[in-house]
PDB file of N, CA, C and O in Angstrom:
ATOM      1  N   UNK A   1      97.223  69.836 -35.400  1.00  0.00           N
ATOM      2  CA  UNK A   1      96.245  70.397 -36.299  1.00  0.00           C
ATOM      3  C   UNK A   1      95.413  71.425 -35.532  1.00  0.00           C
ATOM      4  O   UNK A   1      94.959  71.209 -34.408  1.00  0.00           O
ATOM      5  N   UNK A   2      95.237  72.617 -36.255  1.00  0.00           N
ATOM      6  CA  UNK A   2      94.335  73.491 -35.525  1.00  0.00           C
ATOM      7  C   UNK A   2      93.275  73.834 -36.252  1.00  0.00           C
ATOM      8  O   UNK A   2      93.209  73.894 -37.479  1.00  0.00           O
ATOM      9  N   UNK A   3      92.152  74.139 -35.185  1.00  0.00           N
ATOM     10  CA  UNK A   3      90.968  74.150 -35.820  1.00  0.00           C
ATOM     11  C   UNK A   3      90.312  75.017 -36.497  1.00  0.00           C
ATOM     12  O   UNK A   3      90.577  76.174 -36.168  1.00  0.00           O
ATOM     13  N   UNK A   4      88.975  74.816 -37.951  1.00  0.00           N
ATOM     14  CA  UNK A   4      89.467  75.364 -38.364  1.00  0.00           C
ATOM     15  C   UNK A   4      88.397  76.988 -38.452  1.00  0.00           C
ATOM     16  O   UNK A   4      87.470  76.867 -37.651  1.00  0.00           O
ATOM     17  N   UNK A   5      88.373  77.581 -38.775  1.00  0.00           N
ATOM     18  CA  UNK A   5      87.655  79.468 -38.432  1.00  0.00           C
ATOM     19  C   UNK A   5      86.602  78.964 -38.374  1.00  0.00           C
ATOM     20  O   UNK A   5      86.296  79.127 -37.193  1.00  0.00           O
ATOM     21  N   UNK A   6      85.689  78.369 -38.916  1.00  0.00           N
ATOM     22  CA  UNK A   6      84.557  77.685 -38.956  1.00  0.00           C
ATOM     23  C   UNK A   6      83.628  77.381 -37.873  1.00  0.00           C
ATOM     24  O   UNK A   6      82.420  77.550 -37.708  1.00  0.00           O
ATOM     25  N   UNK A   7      84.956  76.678 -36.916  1.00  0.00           N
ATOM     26  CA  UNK A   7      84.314  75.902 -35.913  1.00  0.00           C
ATOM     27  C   UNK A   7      84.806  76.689 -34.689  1.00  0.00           C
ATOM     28  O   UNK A   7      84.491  76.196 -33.606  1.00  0.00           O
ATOM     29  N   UNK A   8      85.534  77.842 -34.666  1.00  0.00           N
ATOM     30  CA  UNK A   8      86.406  78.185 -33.401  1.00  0.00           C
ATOM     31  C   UNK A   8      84.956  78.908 -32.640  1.00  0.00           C
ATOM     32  O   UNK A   8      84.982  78.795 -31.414  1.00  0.00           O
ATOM     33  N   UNK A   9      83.602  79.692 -33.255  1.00  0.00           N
ATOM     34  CA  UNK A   9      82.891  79.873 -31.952  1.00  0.00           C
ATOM     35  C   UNK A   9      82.376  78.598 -31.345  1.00  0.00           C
ATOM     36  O   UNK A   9      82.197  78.734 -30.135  1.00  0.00           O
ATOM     37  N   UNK A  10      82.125  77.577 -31.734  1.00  0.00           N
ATOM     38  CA  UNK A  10      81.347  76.495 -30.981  1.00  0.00           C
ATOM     39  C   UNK A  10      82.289  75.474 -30.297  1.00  0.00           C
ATOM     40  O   UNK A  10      82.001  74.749 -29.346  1.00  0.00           O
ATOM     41  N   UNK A  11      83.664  75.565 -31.064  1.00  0.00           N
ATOM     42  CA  UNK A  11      84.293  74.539 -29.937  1.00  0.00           C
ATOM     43  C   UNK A  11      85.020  75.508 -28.756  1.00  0.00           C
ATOM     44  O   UNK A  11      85.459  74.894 -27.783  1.00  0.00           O
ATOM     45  N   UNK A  12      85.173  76.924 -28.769  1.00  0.00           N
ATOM     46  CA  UNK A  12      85.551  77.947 -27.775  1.00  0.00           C
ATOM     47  C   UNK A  12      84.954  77.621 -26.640  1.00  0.00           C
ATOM     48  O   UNK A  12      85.465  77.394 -25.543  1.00  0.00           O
ATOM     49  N   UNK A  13      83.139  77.603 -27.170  1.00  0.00           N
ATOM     50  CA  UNK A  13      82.058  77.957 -25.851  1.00  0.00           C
ATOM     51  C   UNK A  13      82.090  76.178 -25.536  1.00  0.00           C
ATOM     52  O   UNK A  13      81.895  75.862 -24.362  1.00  0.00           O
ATOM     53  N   UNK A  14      82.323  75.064 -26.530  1.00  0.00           N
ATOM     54  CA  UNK A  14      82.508  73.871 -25.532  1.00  0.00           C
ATOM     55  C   UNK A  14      83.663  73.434 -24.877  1.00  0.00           C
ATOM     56  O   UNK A  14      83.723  72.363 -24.274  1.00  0.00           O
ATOM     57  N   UNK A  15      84.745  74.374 -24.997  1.00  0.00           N
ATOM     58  CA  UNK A  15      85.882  73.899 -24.027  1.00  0.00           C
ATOM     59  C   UNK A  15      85.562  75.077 -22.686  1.00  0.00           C
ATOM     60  O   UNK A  15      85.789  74.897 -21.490  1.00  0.00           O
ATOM     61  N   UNK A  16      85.107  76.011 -23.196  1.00  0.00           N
ATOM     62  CA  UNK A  16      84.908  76.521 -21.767  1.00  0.00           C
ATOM     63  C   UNK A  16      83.627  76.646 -20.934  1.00  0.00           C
ATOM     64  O   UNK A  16      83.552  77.258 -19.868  1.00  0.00           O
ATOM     65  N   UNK A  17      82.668  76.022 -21.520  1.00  0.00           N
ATOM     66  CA  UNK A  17      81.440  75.316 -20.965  1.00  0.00           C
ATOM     67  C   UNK A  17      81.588  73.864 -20.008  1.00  0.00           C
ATOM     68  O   UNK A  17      80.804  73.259 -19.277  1.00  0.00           O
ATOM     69  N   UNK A  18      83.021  73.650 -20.423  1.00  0.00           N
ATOM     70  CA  UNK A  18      83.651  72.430 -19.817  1.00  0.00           C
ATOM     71  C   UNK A  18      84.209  72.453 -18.581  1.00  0.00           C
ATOM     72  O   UNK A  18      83.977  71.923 -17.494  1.00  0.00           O
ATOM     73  N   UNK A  19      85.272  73.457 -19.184  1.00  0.00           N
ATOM     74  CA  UNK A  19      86.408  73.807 -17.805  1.00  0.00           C
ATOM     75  C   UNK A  19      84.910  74.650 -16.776  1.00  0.00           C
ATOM     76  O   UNK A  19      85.077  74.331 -15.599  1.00  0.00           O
ATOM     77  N   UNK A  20      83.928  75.340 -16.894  1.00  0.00           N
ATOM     78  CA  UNK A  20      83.535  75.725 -16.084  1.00  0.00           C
ATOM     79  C   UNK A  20      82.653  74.598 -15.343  1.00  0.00           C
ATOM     80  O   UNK A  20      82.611  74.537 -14.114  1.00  0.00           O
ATOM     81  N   UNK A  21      82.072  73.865 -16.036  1.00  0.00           N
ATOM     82  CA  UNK A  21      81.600  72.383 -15.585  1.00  0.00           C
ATOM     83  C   UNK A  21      82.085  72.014 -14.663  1.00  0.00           C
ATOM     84  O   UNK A  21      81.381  71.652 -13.720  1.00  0.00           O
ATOM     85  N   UNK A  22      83.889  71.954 -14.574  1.00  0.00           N
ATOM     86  CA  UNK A  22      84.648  71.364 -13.769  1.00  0.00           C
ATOM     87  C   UNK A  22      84.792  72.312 -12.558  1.00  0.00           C
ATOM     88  O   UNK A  22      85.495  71.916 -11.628  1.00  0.00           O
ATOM     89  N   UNK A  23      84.055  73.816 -12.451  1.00  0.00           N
ATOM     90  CA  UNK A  23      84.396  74.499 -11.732  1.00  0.00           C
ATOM     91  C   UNK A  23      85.807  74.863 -11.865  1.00  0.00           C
ATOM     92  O   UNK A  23      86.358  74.774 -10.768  1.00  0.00           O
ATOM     93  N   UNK A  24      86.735  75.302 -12.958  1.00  0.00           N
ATOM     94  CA  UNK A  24      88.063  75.543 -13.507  1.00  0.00           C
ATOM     95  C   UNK A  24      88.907  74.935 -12.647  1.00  0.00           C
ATOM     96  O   UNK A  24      89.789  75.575 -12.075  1.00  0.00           O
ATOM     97  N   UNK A  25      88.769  73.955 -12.509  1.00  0.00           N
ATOM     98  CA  UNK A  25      89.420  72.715 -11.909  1.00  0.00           C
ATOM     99  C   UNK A  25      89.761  73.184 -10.018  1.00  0.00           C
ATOM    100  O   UNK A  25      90.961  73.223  -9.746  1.00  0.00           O
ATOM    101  N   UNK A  26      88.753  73.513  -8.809  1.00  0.00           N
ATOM    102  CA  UNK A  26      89.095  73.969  -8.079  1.00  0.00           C
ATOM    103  C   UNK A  26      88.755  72.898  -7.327  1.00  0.00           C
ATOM    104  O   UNK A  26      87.841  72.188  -7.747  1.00  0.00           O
ATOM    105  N   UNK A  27      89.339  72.596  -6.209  1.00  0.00           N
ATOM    106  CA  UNK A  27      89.442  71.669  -5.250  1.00  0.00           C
ATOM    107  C   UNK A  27      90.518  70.406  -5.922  1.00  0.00           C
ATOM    108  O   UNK A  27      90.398  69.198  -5.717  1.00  0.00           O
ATOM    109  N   UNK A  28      91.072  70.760  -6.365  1.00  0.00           N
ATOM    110  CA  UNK A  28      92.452  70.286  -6.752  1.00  0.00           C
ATOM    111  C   UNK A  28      93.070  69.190  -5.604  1.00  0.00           C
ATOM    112  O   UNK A  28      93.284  68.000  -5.834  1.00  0.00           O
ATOM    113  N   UNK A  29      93.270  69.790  -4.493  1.00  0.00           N
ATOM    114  CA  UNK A  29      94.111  69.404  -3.419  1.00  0.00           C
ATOM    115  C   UNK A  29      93.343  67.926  -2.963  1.00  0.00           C
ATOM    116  O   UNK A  29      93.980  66.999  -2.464  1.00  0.00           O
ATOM    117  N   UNK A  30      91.700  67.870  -3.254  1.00  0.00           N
ATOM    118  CA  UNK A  30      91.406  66.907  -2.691  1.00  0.00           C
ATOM    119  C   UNK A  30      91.382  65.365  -4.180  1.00  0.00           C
ATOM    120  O   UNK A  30      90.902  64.231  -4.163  1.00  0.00           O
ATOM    121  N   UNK A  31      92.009  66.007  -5.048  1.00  0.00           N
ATOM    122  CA  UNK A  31      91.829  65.062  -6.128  1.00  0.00           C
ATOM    123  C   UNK A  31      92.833  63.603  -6.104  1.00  0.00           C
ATOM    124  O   UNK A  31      93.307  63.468  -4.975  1.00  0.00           O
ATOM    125  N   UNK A  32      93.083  62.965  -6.651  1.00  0.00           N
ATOM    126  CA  UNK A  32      94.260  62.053  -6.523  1.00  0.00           C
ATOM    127  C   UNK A  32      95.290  62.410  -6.865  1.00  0.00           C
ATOM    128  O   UNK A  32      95.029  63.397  -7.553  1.00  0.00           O
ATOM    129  N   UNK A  33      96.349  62.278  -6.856  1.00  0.00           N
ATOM    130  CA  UNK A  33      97.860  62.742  -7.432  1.00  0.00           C
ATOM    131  C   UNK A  33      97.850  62.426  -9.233  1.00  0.00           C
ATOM    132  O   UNK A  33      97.719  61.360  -9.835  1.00  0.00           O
ATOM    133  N   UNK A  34      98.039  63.786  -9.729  1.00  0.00           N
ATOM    134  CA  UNK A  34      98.008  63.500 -10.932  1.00  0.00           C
ATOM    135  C   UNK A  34      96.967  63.747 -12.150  1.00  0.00           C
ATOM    136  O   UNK A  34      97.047  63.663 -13.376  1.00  0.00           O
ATOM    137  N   UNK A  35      95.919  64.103 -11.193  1.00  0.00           N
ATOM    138  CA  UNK A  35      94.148  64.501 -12.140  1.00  0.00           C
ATOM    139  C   UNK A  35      94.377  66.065 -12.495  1.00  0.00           C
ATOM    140  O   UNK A  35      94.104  66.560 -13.588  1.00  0.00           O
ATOM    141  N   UNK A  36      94.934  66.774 -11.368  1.00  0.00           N
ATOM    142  CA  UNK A  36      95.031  68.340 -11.999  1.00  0.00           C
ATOM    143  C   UNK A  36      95.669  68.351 -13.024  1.00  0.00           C
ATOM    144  O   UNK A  36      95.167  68.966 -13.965  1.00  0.00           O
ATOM    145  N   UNK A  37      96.738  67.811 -13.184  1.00  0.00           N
ATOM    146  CA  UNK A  37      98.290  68.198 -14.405  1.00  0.00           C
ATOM    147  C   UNK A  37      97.482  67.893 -15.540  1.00  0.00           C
ATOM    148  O   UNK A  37      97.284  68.568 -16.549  1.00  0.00           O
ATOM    149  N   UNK A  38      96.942  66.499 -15.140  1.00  0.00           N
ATOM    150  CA  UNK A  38      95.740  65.750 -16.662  1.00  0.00           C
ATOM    151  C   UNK A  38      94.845  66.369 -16.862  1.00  0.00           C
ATOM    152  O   UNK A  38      94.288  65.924 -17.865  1.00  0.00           O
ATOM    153  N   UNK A  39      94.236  67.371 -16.384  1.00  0.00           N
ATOM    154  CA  UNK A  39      92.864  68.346 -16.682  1.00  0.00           C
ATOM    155  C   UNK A  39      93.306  69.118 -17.315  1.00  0.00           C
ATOM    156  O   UNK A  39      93.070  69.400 -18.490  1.00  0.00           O
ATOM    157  N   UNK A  40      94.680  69.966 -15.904  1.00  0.00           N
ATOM    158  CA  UNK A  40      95.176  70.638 -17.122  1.00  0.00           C
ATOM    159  C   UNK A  40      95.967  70.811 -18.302  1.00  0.00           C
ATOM    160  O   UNK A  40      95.987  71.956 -18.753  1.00  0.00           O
ATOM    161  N   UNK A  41      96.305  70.359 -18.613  1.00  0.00           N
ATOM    162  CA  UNK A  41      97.275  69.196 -19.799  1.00  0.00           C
ATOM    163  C   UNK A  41      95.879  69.048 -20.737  1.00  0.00           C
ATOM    164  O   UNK A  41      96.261  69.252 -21.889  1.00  0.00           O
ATOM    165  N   UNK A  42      95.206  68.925 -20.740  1.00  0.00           N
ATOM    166  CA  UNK A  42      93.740  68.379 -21.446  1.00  0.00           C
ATOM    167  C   UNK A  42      93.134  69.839 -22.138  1.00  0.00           C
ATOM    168  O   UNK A  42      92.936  70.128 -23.318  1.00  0.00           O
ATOM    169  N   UNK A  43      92.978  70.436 -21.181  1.00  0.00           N
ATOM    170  CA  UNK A  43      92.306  71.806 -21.680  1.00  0.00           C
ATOM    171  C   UNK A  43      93.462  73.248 -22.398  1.00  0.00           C
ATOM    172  O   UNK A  43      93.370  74.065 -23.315  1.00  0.00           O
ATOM    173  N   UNK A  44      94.259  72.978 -21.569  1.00  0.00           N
ATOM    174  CA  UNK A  44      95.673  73.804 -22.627  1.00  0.00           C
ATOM    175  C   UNK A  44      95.686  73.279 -23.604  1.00  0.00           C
ATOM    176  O   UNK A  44      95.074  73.974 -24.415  1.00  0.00           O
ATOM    177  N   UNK A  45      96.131  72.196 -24.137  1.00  0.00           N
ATOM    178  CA  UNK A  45      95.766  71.863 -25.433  1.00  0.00           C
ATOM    179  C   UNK A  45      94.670  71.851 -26.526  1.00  0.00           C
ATOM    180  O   UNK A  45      94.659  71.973 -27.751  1.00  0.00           O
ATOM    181  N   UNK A  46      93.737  71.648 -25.533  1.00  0.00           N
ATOM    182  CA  UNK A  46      91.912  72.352 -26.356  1.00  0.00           C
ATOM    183  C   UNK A  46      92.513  73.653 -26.815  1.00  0.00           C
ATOM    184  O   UNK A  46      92.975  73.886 -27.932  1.00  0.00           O
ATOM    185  N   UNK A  47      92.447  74.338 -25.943  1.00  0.00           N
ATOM    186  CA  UNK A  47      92.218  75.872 -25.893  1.00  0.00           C
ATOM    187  C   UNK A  47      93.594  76.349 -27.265  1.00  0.00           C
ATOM    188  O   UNK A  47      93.493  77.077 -28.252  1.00  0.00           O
ATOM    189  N   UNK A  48      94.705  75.600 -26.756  1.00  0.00           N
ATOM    190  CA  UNK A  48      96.326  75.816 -27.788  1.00  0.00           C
ATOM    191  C   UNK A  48      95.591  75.207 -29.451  1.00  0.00           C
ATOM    192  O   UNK A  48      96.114  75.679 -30.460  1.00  0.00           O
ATOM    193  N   UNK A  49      94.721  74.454 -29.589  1.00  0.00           N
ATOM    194  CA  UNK A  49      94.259  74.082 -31.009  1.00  0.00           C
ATOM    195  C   UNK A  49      93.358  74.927 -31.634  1.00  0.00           C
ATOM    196  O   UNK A  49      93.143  75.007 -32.843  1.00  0.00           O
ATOM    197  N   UNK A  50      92.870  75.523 -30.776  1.00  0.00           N
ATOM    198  CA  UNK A  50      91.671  76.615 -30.933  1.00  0.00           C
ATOM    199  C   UNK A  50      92.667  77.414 -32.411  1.00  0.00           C
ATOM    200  O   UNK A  50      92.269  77.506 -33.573  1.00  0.00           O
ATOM    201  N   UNK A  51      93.824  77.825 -31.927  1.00  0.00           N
ATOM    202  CA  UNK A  51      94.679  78.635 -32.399  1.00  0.00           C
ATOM    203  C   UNK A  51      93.943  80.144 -33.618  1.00  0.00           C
ATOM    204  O   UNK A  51      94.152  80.298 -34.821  1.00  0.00           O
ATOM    205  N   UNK A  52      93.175  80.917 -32.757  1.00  0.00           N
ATOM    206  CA  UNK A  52      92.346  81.688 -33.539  1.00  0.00           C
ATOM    207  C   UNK A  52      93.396  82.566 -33.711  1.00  0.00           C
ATOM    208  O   UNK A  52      92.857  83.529 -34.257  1.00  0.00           O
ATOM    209  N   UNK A  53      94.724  82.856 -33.559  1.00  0.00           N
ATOM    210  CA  UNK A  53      95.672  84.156 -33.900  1.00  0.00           C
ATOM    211  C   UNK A  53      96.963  83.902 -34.122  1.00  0.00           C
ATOM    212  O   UNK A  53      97.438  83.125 -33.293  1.00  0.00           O
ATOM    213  N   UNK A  54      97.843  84.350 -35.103  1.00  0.00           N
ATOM    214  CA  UNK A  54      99.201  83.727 -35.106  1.00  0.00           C
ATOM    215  C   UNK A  54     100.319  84.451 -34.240  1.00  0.00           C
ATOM    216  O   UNK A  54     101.482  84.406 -34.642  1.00  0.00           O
ATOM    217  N   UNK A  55      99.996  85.128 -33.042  1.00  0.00           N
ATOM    218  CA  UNK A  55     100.821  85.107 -32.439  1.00  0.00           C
ATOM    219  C   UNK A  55     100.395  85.456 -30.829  1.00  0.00           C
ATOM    220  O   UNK A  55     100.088  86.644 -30.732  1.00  0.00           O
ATOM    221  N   UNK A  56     100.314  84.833 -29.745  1.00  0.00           N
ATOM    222  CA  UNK A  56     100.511  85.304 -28.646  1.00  0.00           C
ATOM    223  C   UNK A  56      99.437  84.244 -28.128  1.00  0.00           C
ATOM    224  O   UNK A  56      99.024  84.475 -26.992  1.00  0.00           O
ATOM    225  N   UNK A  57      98.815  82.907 -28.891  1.00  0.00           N
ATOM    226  CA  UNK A  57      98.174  82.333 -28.528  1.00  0.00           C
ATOM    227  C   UNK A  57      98.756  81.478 -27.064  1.00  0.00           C
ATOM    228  O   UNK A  57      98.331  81.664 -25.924  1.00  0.00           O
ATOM    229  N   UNK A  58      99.953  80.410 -27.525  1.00  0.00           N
ATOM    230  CA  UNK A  58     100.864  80.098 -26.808  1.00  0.00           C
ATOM    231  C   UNK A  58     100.990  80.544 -25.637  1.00  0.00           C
ATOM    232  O   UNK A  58     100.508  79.931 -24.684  1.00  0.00           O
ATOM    233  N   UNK A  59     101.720  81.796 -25.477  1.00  0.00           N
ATOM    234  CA  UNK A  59     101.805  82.418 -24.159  1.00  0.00           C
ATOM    235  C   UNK A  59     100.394  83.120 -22.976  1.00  0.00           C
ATOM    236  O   UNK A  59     100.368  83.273 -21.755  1.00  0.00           O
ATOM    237  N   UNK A  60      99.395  83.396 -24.046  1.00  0.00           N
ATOM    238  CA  UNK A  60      98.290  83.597 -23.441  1.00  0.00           C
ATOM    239  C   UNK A  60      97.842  82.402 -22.560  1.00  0.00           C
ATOM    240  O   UNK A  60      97.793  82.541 -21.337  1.00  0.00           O
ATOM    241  N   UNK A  61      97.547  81.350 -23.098  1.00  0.00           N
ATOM    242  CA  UNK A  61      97.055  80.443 -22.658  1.00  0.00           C
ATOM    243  C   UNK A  61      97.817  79.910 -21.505  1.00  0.00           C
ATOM    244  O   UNK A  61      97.318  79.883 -20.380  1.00  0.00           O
ATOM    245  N   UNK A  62      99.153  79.435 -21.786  1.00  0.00           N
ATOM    246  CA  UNK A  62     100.468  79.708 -20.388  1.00  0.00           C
ATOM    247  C   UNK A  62     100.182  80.303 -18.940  1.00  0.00           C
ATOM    248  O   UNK A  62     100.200  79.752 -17.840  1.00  0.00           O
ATOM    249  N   UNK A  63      99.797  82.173 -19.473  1.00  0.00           N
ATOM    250  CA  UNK A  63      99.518  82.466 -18.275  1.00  0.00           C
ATOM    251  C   UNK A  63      97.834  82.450 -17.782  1.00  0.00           C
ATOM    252  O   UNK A  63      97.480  82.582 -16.611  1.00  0.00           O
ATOM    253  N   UNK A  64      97.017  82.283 -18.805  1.00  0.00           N
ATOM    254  CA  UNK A  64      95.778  81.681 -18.523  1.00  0.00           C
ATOM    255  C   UNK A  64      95.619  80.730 -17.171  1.00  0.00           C
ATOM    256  O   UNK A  64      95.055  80.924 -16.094  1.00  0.00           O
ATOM    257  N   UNK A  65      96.556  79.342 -17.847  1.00  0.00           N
ATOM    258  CA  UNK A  65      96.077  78.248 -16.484  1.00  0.00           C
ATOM    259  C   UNK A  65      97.805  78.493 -15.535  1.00  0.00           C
ATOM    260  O   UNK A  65      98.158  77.868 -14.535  1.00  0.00           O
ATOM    261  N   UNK A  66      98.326  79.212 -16.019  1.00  0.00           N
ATOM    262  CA  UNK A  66      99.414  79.858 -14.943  1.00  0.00           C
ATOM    263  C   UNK A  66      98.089  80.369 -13.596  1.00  0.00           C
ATOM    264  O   UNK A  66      97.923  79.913 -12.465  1.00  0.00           O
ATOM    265  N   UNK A  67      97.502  81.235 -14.183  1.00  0.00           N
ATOM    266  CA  UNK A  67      96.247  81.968 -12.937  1.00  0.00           C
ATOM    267  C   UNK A  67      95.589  80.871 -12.660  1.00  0.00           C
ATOM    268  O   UNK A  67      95.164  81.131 -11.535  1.00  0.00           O
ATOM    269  N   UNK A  68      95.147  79.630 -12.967  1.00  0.00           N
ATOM    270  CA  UNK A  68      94.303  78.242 -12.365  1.00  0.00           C
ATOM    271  C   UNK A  68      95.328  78.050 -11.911  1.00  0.00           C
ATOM    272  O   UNK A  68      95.434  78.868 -10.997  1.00  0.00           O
ATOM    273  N   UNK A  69      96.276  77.410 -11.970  1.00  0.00           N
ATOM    274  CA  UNK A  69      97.226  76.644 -10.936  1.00  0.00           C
ATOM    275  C   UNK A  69      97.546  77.610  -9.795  1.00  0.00           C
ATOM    276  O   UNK A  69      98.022  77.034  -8.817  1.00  0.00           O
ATOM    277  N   UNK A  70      97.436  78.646  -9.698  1.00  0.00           N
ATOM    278  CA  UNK A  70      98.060  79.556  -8.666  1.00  0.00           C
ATOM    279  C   UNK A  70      96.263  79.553  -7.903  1.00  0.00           C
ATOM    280  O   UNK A  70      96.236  79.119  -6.751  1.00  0.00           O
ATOM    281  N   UNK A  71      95.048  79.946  -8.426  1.00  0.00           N
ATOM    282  CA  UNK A  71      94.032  79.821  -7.609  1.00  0.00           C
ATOM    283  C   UNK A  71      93.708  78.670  -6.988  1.00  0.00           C
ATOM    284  O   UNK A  71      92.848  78.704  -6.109  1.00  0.00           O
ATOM    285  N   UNK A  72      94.490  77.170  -7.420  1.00  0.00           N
ATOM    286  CA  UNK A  72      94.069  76.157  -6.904  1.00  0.00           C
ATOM    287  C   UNK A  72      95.483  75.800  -5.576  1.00  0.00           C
ATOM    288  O   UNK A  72      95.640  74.930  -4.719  1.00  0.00           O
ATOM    289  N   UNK A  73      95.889  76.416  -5.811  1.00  0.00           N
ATOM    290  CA  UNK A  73      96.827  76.545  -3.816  1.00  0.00           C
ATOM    291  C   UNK A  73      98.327  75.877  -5.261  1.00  0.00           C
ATOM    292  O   UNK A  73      99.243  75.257  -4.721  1.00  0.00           O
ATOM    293  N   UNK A  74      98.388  75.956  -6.041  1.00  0.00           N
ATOM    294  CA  UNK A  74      99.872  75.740  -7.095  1.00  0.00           C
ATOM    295  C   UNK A  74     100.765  77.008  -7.048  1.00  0.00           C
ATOM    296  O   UNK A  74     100.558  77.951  -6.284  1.00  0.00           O
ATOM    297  N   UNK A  75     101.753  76.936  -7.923  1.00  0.00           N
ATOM    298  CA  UNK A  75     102.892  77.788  -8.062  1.00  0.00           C
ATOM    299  C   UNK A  75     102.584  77.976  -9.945  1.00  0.00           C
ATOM    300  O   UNK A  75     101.685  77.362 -10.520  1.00  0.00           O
ATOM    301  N   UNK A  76     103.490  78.886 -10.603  1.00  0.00           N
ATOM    302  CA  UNK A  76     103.246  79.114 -11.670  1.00  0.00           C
ATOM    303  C   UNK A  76     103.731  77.501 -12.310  1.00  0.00           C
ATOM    304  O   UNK A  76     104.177  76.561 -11.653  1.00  0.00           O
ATOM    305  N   UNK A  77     103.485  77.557 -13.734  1.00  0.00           N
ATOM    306  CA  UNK A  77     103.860  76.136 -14.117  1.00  0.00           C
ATOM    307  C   UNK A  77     105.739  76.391 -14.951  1.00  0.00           C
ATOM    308  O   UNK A  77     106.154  77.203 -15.778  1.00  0.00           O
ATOM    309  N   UNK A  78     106.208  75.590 -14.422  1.00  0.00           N
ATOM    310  CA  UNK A  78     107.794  76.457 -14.920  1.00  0.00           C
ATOM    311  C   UNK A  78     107.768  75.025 -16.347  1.00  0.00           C
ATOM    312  O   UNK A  78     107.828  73.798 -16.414  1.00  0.00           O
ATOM    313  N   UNK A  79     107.644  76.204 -17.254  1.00  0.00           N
ATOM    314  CA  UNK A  79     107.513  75.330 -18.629  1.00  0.00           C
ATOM    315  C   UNK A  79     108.851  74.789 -19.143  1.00  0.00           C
ATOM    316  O   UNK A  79     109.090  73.934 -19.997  1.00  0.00           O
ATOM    317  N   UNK A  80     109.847  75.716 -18.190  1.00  0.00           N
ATOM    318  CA  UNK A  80     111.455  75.032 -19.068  1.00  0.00           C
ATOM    319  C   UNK A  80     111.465  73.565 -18.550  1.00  0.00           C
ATOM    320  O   UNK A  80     111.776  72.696 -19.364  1.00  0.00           O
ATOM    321  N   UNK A  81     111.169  73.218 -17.335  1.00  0.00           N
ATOM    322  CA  UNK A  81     111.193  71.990 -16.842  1.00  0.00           C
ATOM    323  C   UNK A  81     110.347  71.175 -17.462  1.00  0.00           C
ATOM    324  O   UNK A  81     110.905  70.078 -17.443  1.00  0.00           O
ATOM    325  N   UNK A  82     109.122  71.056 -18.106  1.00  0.00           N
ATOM    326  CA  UNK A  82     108.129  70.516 -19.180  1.00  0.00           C
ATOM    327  C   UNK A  82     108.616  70.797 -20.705  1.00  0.00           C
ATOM    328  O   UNK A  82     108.194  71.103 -21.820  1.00  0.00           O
ATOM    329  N   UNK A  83     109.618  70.528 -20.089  1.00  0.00           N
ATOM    330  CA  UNK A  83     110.371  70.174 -22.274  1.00  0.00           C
ATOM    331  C   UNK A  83     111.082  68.719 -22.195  1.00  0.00           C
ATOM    332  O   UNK A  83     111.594  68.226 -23.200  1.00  0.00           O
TER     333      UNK A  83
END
């Protein structure tokens, strides 16, 4: 379900009032095995429900936390292997 025009400025500025909370998830390396993928896994999906456009949301967001995983010492996220 995506959310709906109504609500997309206030839940925008609270998912990314969030991720910045978290400092966009940086210091990764010192977390436990498994908290980054779940953060980010958590907030791609915020952000993927947002769905304010019918096309290029998907891939935006992809290379969005594609650029977090690569600033937090990661590799891009290879999505064929996450099917």
């Amino acid at each position: 379900m995506f959310c709906r025009a109504i609500f997309l400025p206030n839940e925008s500025r609270r998912i990314f009032a969030e991720l910045e909370k978290e400092d966009f998830l940086r210091g990764a390396a010192a977390w436990p095995p498994g908290r980054f993928a779940d953060r980010l896994a958590y907030f791609q999906s915020e952000l993927i429900a947002l769905h304010p456009f019918y096309e290029l949301n998907g891939r935006i967001t992809r290379l969005f936390f594609d650029l977090i995983a690569i600033a937090n010492g990661y590799g891009p996220i290879d999505y064929a292997k996450a099917l």
